[in-house]
C-alpha positions in Angstrom: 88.1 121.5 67.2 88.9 119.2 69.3 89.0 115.5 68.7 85.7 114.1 70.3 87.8 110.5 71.3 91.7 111.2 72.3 93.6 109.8 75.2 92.9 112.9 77.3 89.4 112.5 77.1 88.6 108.9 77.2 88.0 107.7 80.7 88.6 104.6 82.7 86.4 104.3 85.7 88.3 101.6 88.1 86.4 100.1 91.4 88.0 99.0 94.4 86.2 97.1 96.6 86.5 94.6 100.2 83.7 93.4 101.4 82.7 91.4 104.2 81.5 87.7 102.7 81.7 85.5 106.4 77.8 85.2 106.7 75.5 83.7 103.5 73.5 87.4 103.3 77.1 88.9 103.2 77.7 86.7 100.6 74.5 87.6 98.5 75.4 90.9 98.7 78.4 90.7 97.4 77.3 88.7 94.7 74.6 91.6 94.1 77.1 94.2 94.5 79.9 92.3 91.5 76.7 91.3 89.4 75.6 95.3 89.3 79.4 96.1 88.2 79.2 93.5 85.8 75.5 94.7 84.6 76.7 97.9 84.0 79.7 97.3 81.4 82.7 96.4 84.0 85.1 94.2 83.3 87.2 92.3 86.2 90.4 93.5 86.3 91.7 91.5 89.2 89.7 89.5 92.4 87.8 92.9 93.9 89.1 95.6 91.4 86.9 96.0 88.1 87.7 98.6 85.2 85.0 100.2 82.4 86.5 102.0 79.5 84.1 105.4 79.2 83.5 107.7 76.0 84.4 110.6 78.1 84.5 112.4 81.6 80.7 112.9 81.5 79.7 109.2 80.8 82.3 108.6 83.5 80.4 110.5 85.7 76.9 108.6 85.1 78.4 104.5 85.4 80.3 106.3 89.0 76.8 107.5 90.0 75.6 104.2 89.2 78.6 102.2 91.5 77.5 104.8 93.8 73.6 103.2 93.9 74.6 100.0 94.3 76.9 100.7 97.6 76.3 98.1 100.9 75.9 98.9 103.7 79.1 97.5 104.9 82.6 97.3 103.3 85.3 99.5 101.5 84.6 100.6 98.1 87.3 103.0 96.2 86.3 104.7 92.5 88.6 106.0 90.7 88.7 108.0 87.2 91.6 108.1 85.1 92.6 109.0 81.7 93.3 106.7 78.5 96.8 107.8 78.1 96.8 107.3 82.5 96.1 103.8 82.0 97.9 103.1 78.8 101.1 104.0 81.3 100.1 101.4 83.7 103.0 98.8 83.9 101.6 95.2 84.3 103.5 91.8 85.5 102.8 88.7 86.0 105.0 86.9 88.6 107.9 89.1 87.2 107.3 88.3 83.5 105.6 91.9 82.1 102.4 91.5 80.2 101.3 94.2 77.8 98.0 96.1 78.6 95.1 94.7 76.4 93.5 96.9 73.9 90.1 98.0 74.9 87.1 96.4 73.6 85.1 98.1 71.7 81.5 99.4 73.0 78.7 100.6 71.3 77.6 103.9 72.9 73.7 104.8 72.4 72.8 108.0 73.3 
């Protein structure tokens, strides 16, 4: 049987977004947009990109269709999914000193 948490199976749901912020209500729904991501277990990963560890492809699936509800009307918004072992492979600098990829934090899942 197959382990039920293994780098193949653990997910990473990462959101990409640009939007417009030139007017206050552009602003404000901004704000509501980041404040939804935050709500819903993301973590900032860096200005306009946000990252949530997932249990596996099929919670993936339901904090995506979440993102997905809280869409404006205007902007760019990218989702991806990737796996554990994906993301443990990601290379990360600061200026060019490299910085090793934080362990994930460690949620509790209630079904």
């Amino acid at each position: 049987m197959e382990s039920r948490f293994n780098q193949y199976r653990i997910m990473w749901v990462l959101v990409f977004f640009d939007l417009p912020t030139e007017t206050k209500k552009e602003q404000k729904i901004y704000a509501k947009f980041r404040k939804g991501l935050l709500d819903d277990g993301f973590a900032m990963f860096q200005f306009s990109i946000y990252l949530r560890h997932c249990a596996s492809q099929e919670n993936a699936e339901v904090h995506i269709r979440r993102v997905k509800q809280l869409l404006p009307e205007k902007g760019h918004v990218g989702i991806l999914c990737i796996t554990d072992k994906q993301f443990g492979r990601m290379e990360l600098f600061y200026g060019r000193k490299e910085k090793a990829l934080a362990a994930p934090s460690q949620q509790l899942e209630l079904f």
